[in-house]
MIRO-523481 format. One record per residue: residue number from 1; residue in three letters; y, z, x of N, C-alpha, C in turn. Coordinates in nm, 4 decimals. Last residue first. Example, Ala and Ser with C-alpha at 12.3 -4.5 7.8 and 13.67 -1.06 7.14 Angstrom:
BEGIN
<atom i="2" aa="SER" n_north="-0.2250" n_up="0.7080" n_east="1.2850" ca_north="-0.1060" ca_up="0.7140" ca_east="1.3670" c_north="0.0030" c_up="0.7870" c_east="1.2900"/>
<atom i="1" aa="ALA" n_north="-0.5690" n_up="0.7800" n_east="1.3190" ca_north="-0.4500" ca_up="0.7800" ca_east="1.2300" c_north="-0.3300" c_up="0.7800" c_east="1.3200"/>
end
This chain:
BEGIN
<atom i="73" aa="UNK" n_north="0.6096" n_up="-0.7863" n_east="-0.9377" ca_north="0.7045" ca_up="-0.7081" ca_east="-0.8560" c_north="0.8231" c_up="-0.7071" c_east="-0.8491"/>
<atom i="72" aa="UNK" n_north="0.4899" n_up="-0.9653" n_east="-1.1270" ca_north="0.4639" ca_up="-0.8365" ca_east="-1.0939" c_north="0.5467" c_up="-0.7388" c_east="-1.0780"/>
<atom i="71" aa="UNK" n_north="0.6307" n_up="-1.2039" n_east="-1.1849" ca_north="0.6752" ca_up="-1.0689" ca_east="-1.2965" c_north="0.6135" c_up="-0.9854" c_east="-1.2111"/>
<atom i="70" aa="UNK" n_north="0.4946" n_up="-1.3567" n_east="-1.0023" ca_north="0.6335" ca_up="-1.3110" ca_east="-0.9670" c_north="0.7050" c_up="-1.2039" c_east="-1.0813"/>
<atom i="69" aa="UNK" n_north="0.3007" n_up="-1.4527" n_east="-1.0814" ca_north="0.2857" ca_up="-1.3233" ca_east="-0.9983" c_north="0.4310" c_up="-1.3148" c_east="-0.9872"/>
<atom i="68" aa="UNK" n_north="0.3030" n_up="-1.5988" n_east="-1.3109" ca_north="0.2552" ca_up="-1.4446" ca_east="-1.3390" c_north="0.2976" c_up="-1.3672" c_east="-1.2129"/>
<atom i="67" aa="UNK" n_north="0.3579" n_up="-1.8602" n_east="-1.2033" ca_north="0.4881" ca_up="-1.7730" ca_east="-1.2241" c_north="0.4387" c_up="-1.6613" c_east="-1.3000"/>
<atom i="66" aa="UNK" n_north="0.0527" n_up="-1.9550" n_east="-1.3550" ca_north="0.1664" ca_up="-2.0111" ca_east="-1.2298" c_north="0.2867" c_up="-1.9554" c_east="-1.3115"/>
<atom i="65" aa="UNK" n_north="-0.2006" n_up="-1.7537" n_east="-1.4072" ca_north="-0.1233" ca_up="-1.8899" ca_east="-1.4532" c_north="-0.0089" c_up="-1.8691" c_east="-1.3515"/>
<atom i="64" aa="UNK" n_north="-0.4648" n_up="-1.5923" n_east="-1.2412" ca_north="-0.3150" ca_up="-1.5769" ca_east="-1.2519" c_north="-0.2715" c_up="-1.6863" c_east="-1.3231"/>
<atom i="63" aa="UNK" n_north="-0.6082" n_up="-1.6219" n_east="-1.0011" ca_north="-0.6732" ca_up="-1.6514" ca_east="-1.1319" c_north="-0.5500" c_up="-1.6978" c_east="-1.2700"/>
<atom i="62" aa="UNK" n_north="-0.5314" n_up="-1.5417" n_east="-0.7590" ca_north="-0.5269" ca_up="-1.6874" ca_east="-0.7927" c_north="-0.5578" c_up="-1.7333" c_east="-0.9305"/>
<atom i="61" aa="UNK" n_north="-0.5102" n_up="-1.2634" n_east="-0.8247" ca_north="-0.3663" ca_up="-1.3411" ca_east="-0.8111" c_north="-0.4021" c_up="-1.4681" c_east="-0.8226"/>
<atom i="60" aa="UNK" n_north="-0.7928" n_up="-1.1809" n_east="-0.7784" ca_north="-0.7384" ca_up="-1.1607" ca_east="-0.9181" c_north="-0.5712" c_up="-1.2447" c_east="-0.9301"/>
<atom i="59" aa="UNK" n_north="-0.8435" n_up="-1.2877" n_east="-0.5193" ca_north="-0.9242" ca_up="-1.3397" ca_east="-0.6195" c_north="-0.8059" c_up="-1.3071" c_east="-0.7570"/>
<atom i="58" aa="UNK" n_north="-0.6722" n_up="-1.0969" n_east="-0.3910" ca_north="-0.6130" ca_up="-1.2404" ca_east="-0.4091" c_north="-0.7147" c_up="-1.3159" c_east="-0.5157"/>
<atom i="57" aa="UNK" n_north="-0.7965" n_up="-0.8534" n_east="-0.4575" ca_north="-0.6177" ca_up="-0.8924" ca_east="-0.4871" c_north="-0.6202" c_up="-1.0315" c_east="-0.5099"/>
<atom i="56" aa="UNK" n_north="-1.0272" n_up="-0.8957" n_east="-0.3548" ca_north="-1.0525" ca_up="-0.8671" ca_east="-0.5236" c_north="-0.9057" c_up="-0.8715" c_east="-0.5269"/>
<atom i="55" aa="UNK" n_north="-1.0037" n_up="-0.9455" n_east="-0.0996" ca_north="-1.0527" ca_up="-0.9970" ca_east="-0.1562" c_north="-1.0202" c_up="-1.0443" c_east="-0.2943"/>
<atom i="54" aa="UNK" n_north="-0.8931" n_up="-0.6913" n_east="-0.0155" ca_north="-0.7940" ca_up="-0.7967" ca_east="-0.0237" c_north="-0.8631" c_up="-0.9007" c_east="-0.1061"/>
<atom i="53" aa="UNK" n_north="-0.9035" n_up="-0.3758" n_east="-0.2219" ca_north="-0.9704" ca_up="-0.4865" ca_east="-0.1624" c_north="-0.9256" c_up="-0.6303" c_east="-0.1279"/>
<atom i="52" aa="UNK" n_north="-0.6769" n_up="-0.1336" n_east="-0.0287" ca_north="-0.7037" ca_up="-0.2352" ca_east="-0.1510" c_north="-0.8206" c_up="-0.3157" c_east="-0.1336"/>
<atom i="51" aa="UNK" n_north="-0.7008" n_up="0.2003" n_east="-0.0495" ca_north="-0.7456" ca_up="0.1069" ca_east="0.0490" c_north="-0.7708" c_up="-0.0012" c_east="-0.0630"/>
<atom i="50" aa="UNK" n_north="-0.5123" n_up="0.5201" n_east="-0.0434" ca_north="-0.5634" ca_up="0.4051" ca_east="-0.1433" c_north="-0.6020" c_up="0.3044" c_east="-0.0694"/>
<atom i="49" aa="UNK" n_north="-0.5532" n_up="0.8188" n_east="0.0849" ca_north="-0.4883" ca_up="0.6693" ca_east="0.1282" c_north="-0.6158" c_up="0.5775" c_east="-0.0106"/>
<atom i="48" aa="UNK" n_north="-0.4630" n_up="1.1266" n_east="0.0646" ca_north="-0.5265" ca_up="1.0328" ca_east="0.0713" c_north="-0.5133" c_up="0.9080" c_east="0.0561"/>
<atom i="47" aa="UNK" n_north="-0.4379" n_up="1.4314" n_east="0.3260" ca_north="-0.3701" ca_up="1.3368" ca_east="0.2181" c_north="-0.4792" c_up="1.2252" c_east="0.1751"/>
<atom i="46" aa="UNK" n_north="-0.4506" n_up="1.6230" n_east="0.4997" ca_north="-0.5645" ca_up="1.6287" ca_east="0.3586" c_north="-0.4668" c_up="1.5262" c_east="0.2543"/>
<atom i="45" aa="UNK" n_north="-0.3080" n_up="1.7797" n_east="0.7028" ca_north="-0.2388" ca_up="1.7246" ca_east="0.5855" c_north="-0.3263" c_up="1.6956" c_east="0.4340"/>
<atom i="44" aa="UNK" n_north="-0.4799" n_up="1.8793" n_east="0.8677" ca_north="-0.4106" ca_up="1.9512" ca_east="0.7930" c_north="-0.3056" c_up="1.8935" c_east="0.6778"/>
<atom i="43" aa="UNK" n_north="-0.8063" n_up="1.7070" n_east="0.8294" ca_north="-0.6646" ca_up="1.7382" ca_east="0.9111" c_north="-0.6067" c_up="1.8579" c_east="0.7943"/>
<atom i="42" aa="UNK" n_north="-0.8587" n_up="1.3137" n_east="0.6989" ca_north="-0.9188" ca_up="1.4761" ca_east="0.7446" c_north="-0.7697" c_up="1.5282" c_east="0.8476"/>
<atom i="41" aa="UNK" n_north="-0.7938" n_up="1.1704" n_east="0.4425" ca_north="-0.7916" ca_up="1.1977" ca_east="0.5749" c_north="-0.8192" c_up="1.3458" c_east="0.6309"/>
<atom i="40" aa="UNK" n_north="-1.0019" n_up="0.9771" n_east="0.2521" ca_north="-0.9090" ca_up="1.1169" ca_east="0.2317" c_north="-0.9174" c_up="1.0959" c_east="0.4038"/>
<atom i="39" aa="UNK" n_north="-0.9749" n_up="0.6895" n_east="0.0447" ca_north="-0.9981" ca_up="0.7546" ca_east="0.1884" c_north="-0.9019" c_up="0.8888" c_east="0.1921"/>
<atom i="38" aa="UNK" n_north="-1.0262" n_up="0.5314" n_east="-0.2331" ca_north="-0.9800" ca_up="0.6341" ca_east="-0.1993" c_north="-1.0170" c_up="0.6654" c_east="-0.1005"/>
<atom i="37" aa="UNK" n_north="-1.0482" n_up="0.1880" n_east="-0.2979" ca_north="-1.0891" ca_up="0.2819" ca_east="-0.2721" c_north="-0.9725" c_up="0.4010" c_east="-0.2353"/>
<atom i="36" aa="UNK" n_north="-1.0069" n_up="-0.1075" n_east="-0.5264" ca_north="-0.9905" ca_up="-0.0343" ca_east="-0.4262" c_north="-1.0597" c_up="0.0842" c_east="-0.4280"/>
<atom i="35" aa="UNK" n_north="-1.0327" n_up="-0.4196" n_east="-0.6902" ca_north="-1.0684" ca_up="-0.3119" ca_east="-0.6482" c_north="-1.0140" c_up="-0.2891" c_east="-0.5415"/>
<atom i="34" aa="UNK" n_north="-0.7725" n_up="-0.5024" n_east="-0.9879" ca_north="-0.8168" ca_up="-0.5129" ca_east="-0.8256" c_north="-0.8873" c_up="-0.3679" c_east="-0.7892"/>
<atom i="33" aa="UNK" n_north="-0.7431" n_up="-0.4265" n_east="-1.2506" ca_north="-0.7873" ca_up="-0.5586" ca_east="-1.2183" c_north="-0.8662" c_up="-0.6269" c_east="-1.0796"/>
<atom i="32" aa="UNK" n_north="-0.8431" n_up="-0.1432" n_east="-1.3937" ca_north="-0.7445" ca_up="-0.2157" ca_east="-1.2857" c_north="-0.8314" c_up="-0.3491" c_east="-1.2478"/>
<atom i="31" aa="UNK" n_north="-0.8794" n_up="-0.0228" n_east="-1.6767" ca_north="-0.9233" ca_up="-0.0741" ca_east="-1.5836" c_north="-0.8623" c_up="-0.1915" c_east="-1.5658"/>
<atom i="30" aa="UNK" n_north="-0.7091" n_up="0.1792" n_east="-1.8581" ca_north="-0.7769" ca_up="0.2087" ca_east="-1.7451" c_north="-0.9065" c_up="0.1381" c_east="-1.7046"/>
<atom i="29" aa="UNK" n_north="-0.5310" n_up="0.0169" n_east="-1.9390" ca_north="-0.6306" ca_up="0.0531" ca_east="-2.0310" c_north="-0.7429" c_up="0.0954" c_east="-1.9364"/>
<atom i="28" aa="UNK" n_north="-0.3004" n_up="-0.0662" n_east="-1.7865" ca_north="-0.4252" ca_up="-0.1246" ca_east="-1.7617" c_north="-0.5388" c_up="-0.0943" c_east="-1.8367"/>
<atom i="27" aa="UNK" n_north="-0.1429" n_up="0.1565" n_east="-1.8784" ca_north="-0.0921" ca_up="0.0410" ca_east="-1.8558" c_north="-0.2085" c_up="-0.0610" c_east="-1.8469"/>
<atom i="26" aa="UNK" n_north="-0.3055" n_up="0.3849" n_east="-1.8119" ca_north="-0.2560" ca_up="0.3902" ca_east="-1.9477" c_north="-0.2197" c_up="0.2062" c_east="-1.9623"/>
<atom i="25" aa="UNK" n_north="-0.5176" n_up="0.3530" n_east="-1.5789" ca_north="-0.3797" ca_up="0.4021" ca_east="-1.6106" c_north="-0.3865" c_up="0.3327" c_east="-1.7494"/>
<atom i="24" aa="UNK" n_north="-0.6522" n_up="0.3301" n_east="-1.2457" ca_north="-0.6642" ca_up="0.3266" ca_east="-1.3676" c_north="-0.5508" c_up="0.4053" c_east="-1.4173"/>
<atom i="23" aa="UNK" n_north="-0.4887" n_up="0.0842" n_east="-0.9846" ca_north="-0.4924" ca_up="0.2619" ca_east="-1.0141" c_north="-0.5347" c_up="0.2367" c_east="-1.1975"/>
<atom i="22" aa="UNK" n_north="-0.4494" n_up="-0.1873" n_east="-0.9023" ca_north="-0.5453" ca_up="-0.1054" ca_east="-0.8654" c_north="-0.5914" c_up="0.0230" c_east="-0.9041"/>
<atom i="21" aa="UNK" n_north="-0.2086" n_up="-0.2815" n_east="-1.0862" ca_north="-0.3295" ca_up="-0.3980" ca_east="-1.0294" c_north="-0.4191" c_up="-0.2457" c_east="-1.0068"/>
<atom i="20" aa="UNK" n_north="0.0018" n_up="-0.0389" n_east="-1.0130" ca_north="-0.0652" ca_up="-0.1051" ca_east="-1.1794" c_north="-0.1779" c_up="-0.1700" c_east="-1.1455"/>
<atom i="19" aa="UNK" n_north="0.0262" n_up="-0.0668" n_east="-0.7272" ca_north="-0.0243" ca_up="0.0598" ca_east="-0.8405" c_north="-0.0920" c_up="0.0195" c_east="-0.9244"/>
<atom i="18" aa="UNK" n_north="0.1331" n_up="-0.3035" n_east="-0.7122" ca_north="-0.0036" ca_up="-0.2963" ca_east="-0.6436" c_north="-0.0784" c_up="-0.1735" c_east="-0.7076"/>
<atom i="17" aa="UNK" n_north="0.3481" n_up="-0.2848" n_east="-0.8693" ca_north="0.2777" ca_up="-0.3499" ca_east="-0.9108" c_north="0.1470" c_up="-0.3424" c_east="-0.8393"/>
<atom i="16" aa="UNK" n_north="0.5427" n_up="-0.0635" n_east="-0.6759" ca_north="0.4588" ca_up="-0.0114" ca_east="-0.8015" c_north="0.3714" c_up="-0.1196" c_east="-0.8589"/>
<atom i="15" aa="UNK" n_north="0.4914" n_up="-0.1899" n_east="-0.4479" ca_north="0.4200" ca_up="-0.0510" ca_east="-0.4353" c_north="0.4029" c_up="-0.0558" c_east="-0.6158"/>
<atom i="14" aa="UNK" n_north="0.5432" n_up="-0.5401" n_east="-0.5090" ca_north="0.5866" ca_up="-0.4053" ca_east="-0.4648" c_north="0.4608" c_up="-0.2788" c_east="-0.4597"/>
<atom i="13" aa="UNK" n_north="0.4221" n_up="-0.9007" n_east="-0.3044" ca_north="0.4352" ca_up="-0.7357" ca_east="-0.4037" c_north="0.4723" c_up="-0.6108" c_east="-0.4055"/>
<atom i="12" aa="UNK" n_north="0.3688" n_up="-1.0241" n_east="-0.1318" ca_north="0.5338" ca_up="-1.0011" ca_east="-0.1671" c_north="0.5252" c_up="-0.9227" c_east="-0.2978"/>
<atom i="11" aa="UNK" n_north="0.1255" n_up="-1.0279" n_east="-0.0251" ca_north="0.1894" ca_up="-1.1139" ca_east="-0.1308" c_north="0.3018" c_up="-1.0875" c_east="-0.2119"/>
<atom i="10" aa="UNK" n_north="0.2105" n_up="-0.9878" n_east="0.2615" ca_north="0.0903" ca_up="-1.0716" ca_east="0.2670" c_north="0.0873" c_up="-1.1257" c_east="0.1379"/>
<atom i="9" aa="UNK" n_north="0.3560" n_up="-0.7616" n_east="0.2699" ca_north="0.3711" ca_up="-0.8498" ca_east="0.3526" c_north="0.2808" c_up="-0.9795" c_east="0.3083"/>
<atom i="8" aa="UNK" n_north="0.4577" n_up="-0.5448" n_east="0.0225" ca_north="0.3339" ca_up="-0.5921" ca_east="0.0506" c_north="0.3936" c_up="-0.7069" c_east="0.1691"/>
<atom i="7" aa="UNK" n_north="0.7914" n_up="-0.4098" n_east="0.0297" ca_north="0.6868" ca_up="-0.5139" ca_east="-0.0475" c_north="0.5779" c_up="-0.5528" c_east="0.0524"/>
<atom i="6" aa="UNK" n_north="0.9448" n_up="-0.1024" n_east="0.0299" ca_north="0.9096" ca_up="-0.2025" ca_east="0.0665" c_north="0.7919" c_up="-0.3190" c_east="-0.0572"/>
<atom i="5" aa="UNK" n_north="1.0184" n_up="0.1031" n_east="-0.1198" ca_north="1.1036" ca_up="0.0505" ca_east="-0.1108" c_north="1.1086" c_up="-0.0761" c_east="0.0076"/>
<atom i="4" aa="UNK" n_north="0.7225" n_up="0.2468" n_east="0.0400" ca_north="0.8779" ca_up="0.2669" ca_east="-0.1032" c_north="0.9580" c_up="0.2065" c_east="-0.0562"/>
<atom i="3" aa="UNK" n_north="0.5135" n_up="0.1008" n_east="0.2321" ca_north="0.5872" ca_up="0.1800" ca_east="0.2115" c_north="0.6890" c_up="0.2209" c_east="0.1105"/>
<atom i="2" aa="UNK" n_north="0.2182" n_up="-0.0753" n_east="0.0643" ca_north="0.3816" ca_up="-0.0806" ca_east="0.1666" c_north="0.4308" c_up="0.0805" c_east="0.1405"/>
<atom i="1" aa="UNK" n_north="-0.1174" n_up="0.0000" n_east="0.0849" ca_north="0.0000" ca_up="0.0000" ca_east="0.0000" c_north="0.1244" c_up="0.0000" c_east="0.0899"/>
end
């Protein structure tokens, strides 16, 4: 996921549309279009990192009609 107030490098998506695509949610009828995973990091922070599948992103973006992806983000 980019940083806040950045966009994805690779498909010019924001943080919150890569949210919606991957995180189950009210918005998606909890199920996200793109797979991902949860990695916890070990340590004292114990944070955890969302890991997209690039695969299952761009599979689900090419499927897309032409000018969907640009409402994403």
């Amino acid at each position: 996921m980019p940083r806040y107030g950045q966009k994805c490098p690779h498909t010019g998506l924001t943080r919150s549309a890569l949210d919606l695509l991957t995180r189950p949610q009210p918005a998606n009828n909890f199920r996200p279009a793109v797979k991902s995973r949860l990695m916890r990091q070990t340590g004292a922070s114990g944070r955890t990192i969302r890991l997209i599948d690039f695969d299952s992103l761009v599979r689900h973006l090419n499927s897309l009609p032409d000018g969907v992806e640009k409402n994403l983000g």
